[in-house]
N, C-alpha and C positions, 0 to 999 in steps of 0.2 A: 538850150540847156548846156550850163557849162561841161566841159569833159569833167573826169573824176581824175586826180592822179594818185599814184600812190608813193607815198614818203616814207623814206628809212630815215633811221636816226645815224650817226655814224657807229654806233654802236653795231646797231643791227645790221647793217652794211655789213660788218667787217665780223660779225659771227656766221652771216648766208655765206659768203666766200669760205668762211675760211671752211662749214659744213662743204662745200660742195667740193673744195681742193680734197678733204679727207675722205670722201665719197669717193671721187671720180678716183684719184691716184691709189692702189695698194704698192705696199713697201718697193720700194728700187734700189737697183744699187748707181752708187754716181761716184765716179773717180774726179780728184781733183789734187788745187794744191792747198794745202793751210797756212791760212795769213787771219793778224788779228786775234791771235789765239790768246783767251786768258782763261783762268780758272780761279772764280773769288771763293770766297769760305765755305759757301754754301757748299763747294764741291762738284756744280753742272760745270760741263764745261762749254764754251761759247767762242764758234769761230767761223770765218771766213771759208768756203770753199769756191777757188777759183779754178779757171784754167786761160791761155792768154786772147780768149774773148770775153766774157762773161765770170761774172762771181755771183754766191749766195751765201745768203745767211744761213746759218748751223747751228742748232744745240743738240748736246749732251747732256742728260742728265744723270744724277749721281748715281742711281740704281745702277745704271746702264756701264755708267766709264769705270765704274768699281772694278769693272772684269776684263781691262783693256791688258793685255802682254806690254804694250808697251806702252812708254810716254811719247803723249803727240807735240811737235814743238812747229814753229814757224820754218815756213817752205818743204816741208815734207810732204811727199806725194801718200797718199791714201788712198783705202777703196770705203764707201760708208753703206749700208745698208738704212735706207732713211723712211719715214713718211711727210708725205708734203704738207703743208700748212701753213697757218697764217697768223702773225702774232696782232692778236686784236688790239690791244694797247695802244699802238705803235702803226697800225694798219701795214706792217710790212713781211711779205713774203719771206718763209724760212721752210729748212727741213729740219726732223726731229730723229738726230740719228739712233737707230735701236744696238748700230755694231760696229765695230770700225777696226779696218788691218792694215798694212803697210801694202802698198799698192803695186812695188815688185812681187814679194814672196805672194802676197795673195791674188794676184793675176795665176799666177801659175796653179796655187790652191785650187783655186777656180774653176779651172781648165781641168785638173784633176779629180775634183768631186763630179762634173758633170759628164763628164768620159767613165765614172765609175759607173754613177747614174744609170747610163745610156748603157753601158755593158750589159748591168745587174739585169736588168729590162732584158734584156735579148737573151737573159739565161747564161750568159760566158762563163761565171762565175758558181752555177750550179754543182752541188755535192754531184747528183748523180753522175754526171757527164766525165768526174774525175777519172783518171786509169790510177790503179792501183802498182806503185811503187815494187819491184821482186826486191824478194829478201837477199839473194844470192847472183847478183848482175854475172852475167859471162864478158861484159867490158861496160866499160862506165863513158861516155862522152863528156866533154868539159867545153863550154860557148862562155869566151872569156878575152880578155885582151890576155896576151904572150907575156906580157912584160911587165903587167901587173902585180901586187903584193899579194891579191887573191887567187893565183893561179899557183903559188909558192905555196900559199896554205892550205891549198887543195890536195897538192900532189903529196905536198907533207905527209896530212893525216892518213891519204889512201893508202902511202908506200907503210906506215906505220900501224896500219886498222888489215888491211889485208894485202900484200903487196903482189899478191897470184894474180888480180884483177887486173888487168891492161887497160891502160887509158886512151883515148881519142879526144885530141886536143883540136877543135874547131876554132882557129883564133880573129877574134875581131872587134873594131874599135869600139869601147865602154860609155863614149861621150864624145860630146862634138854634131856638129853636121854631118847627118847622112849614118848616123851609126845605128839608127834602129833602125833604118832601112837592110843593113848588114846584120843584123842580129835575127832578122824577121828571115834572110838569104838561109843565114846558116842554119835555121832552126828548122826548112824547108829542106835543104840540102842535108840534112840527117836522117831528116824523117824517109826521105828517100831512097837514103842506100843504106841506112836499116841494119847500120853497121854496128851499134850496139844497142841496149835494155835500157838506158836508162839517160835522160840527158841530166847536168847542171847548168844553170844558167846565173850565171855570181858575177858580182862585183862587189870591190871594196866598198868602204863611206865616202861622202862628200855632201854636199849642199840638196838641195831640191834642184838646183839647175844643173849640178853635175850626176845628177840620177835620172835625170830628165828623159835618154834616151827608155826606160825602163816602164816610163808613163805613156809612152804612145799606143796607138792605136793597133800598128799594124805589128808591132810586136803580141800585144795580145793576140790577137788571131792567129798569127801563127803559130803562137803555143798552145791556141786550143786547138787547131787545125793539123797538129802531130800527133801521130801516130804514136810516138815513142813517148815512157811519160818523162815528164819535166817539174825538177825540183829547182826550185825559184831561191839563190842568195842573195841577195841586194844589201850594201850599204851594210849598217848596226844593228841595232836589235833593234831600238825606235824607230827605223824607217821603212817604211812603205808603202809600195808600190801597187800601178796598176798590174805591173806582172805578176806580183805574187797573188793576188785573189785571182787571174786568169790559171795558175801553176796548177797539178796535180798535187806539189806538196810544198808549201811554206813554209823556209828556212829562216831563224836571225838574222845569219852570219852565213860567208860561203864556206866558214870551218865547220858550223854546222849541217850545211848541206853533204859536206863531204861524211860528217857523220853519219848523219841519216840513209847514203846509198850503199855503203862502204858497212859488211859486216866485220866483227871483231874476230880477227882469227884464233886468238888467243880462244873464245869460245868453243869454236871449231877445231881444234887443237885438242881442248879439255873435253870436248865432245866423242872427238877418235879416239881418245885413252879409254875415256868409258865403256865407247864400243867396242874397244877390243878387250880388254877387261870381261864386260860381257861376252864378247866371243869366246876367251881364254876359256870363260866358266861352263858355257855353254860345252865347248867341245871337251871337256873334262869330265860335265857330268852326262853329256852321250855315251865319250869311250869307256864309263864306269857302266851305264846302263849296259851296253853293246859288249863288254867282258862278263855281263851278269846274266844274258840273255844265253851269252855261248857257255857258261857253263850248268846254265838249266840245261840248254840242247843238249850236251854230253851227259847229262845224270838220265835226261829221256829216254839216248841212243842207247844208253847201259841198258836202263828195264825193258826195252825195245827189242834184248837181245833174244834169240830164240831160245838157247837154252835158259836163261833168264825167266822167260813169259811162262815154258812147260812147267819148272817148278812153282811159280807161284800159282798159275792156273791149279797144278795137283793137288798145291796145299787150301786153294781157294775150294777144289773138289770136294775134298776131304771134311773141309769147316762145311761146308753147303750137305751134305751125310750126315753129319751130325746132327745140326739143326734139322733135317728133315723128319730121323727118326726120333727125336726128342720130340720133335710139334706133331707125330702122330700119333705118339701116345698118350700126349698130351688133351690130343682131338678124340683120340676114344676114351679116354677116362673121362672128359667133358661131354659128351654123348653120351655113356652110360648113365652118369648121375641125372642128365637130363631126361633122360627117361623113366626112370624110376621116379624120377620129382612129379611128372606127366601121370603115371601110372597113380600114383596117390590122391590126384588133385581127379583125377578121372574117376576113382572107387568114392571120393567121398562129395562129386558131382553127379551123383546116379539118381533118376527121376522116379526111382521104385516110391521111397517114403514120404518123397511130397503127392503121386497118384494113390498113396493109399489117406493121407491126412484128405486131402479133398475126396474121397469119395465118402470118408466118415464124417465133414461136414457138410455134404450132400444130401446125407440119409437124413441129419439132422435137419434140415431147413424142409427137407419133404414132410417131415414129420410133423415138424411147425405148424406147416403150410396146409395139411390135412385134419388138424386138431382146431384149427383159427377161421377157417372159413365158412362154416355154419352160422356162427355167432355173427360175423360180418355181413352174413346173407339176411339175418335175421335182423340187425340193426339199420342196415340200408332200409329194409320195406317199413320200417315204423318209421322212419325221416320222412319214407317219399309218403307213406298216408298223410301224415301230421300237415305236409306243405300241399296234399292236395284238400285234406279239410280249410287249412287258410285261404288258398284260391278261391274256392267256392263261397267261400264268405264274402271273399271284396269281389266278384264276377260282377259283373254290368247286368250279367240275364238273370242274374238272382232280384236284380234290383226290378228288372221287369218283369218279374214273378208277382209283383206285390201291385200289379196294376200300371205301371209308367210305361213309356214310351220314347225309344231314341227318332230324333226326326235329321234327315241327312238332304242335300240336296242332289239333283241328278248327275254328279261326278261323284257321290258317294261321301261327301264332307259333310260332318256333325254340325246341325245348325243349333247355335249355343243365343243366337241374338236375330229378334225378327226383322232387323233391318241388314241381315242378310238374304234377305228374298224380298221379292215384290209379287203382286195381286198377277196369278194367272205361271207364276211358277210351279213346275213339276215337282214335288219333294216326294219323299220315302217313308214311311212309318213303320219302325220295328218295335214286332210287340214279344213278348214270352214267348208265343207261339206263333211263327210266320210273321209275317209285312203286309204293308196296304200302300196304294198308292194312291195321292192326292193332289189336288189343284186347289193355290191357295185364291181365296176370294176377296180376303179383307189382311191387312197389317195393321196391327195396334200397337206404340209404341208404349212401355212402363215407362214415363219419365223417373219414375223411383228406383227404380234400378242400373238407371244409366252409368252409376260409378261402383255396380255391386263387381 
């Protein structure tokens, strides 16, 4: 039996490939150099990325280079973020770039999204963890180069915002080799001798590579690793850094940072005036209380005095006599009349005339009561004749006067129907005169009266 094979067309070749390039690879980034570059009307654009072994094919499409910063031209180094694949057409291998930056600035980009990354991750950068800023520093530290434009601006605004504040100048190099290792020293070496409240950590503008010291690693840690808190200047307003998401407070500007530590005297100025002001009023309307208090005490010590207290007590004596005998005669003229009001209500509350009306309604109802009760005697005995001639007419034994017969069985129950007894039962016969007892023989049913 022949084998079987199986046949692609070059078609289908070159759509399984290019399915399994876009399968197996997700997006990468690939640095190279651009050669071959064009851009026809359509707007993709179509280029070469090499480096000095190896090249590939590249496109761009419109959607995508729409949003490019810059323009890409021949022998420029770049970084792409691409997907792999496979131009069917043509069966030739390409990438399909989604992004594309400039290959210095964006190495460093790089390096600094993924260092933020890798921070954010481990919490560095957490609200909670931040120390809160004093509103009022007892000295302020400065981690700065000496000779800087930002160490001028610093001192500026302090000596001009609050100049009472004393500064602590930690000086050390802004850039270059080995200067965040020296920035990381001094931010340790503060924290240590804890010699003032509050750190700055500034530098003027310059590029991404002259802030570069500001993006490392071990500068972060050490200003989360301080004690003392740290307010982060770097560069302009647009730029920043990994230091300022590590800082307890992110600044624009290092003028701004100096703003931010550095309170306004000028408020505290206008603040003493008020409170003394307030005090002026305070202690003005004390000594007006404390003058008003001593001369109530002197009007007191006056009534206080002994000769003083005898007369009015005498004249107090005197009023208190008066009123005494005026409210006693007052109290027995109100007591006489009360009892004379008493004595009235007493003569014409007296039980004499209502015990003589009831004894004369007494005699009356006796008199009633002995004129009424014969006739009532007399009307009673004709009711109860009258109801016992009715009895006697419907009595049962008048009925067995006339010859009948009540018949009961031996518990004494009136037999009304002969199929309440059977042959050889004991029954009763009550006649007019006495009873008989008997024993029945025979039961005869009326069917004619079965429903009387």
């Amino acid at each position: 039996m022949q084998n079987e094979r199986t046949i692609y067309t070059v078609s289908e070749l070159n759509l399984t490939i290019r399915t399994l390039l876009e399968s197996e690879f997700p997006l990468l980034w690939v640095e190279g150099e651009i050669s071959n570059f064009s851009q026809p009307a359509s707007g993709h654009l179509y280029f070469t990325l090499k480096d000095s072994h190896a090249q590939v094919r590249c496109a761009m499409f419109k959607n995508r280079g729409q949003y490019l910063r810059f323009k890409p031209a021949n022998g420029m180094q770049v970084l792409i973020r691409a997907r792999v694949g496979l131009y069917e057409a043509r069966g030739e291998f390409q990438l399909v770039a989604e992004h594309m930056e400039e290959a210095g600035a964006g190495a460093l980009q790089r390096a600094f999204n993924e260092l933020k990354a890798k921070l954010s991750a481990q919490g560095l950068f957490d609200a909670a963890r931040k120390k809160n800023i004093p509103s009022l520093p007892q000295k302020i530290g400065v981690i700065t180069s000496p000779t800087g434009a930002a160490i001028r601006d610093v001192l500026s605004i302090l000596q001009r915002r609050f100049p009472a504040i004393p500064v602590l100048i930690y000086p050390v190099p802004v850039q270059g080799e080995g200067s965040a290792q020296k920035i990381a020293a001094a931010l340790k070496l503060a924290s240590q001798r804890r010699d003032c409240d509050v750190l700055l950590l500034v530098r003027g503008g310059g590029s991404l590579e002259d802030l570069w010291s500001f993006n490392e690693e071990i500068v972060a840690r050490a200003i989360v690793a301080s004690d003392i808190p740290v307010v982060c200047g770097v560069g302009h307003e647009t730029d920043v850094t990994i230091a300022d998401f590590a800082a307890d407070m992110r600044a624009p500007t290092p003028s701004a940072a100096a703003e931010l530590v550095s309170p306004d005297q000028m408020r505290y100025v206008q603040a003493f005036i008020r409170h003394e002001q307030r005090l002026q009023q305070k202690m003005r309307s004390k000594l007006q209380q404390l003058a008003q208090q001593l001369d109530w005490l002197k009007q007191g010590l006056q009534r206080q005095h002994p000769l003083n207290r005898i007369a009015w007590q005498t004249h107090a004596l005197n009023d208190l006599t008066k009123k005494l005998v005026q409210n006693w005669r007052y109290f027995l003229a109100r007591q006489q009349h009360q009892l004379q009001r008493l004595t009235s209500r007493l003569d014409g509350a007296s039980p004499q005339p209502h015990i003589t009306q009831a004894a004369q309604q007494l005699a009356a109802l006796e008199h009633r009561l002995i004129r009424s009760l014969p006739q009532q005697i007399t009307n009673k005995r004709q009711q109860l004749a009258t109801l016992g001639r009715t009895l006697h007419a419907i009595s049962p034994l008048q009925t067995l006067g006339r010859g009948y017969a009540m018949a009961s069985d031996c518990q004494g129950k009136l037999l009304t129907d002969s199929r309440q007894v059977a042959p050889g039962d004991a029954i009763t016969l009550r006649l007019h005169r006495g009873q008989l007892a008997a024993t029945i023989d025979e039961v005869t049913n009326d069917p004619g009266n079965e429903h009387a």
